[in-house]
C-alpha positions in Angstrom: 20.8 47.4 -21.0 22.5 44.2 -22.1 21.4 41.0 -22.4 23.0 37.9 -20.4 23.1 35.5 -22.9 22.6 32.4 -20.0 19.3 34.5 -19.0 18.1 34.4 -22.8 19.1 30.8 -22.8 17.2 29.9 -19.4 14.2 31.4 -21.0 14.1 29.9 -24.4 14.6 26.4 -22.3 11.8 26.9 -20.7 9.6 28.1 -23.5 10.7 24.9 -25.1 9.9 22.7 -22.3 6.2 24.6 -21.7 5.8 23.9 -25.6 6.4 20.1 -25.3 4.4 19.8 -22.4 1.3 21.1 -23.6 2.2 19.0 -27.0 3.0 15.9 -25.3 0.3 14.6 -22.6 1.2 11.5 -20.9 -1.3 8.7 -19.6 -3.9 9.9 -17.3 -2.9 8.2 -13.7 -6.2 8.7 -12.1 -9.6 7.5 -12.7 -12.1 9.6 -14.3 -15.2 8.0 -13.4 -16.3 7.7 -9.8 -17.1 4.0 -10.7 -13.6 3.2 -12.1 -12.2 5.6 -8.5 -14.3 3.4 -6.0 -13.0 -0.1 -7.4 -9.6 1.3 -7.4 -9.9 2.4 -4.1 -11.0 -1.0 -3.3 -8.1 -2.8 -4.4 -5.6 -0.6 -3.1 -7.3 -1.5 0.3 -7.7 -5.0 0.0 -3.7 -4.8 -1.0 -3.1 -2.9 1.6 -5.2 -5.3 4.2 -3.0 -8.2 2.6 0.6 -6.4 3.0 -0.8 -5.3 6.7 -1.4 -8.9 7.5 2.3 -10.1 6.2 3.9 -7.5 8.6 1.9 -8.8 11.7 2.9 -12.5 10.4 6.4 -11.2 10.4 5.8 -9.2 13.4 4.8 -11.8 15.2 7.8 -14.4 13.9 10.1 -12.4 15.2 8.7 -11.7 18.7 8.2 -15.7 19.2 11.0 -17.5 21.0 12.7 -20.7 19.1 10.6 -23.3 19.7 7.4 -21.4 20.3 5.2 -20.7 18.0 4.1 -17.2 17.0 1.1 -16.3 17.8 -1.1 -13.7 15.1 -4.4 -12.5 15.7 -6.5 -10.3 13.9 -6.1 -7.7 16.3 -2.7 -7.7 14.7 -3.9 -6.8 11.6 -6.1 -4.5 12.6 -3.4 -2.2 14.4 -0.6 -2.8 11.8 -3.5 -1.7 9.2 -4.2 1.7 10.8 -0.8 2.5 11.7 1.2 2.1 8.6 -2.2 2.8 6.1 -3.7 5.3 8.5 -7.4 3.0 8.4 -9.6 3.9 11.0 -12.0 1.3 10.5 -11.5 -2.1 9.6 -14.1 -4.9 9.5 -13.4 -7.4 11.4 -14.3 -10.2 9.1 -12.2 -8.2 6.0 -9.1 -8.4 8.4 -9.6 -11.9 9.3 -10.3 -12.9 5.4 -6.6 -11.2 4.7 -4.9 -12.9 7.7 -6.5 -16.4 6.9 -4.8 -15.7 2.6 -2.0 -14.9 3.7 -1.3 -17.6 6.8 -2.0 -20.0 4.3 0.2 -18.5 1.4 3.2 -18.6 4.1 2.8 -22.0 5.1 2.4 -20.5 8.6 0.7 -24.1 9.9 3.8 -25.6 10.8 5.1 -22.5 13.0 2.0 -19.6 13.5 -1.4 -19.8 15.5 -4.3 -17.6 14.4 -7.4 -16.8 15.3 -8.6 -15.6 12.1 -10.0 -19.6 11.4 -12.9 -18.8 14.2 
């Protein structure tokens, strides 16, 4: 039985590739503590808490009429937050702290109302 020589080819390729791998190990992307998981899981919410609360700011632009302001509440945050991050629960004080950053880092004063201030 002959051999295809692009089969033989394939195969060495692959060999070649399998050796390098297990030669070559890149950076580990995950945590290997539970310590080093849990604060990483804690800043990838309270990202995701800050980002949640820009998209209701923006949300909430948008829906306001010229002249009007626009009008963000936590609530806002809260459904934007389990929608696009899937959160089930979010405290009502860590969704307020977010809103109340980020109003303030968008110089919202002059054309947003909050209640996150309360």
């Amino acid at each position: 039985m002959p051999y295809h020589p692009g089969g033989v080819l394939f195969v060495a390729l692959g060999l070649v590739l399998v050796a390098a791998g297990s030669l070559w190990r890149g950076r580990v992307l995950r945590p290997l503590s539970a310590k080093r998981a849990h604060s990483a899981a804690t800043r990838d919410r309270s990202r995701n808490l800050l980002r949640s609360a820009d998209m209701a700011i923006a949300e909430a632009r948008r829906r306001a009429t010229p002249g009007e302001p626009a009008i963000v509440t936590v609530g806002d945050v809260h459904r934007v937050a389990s929608l696009h991050y899937g959160y089930v629960s979010v405290d009502h004080e860590e969704a307020a702290a977010a809103l109340r950053r980020r109003f303030e880092a968008a110089d919202c004063h002059r054309d947003c109302m909050t209640d996150a201030f309360n």
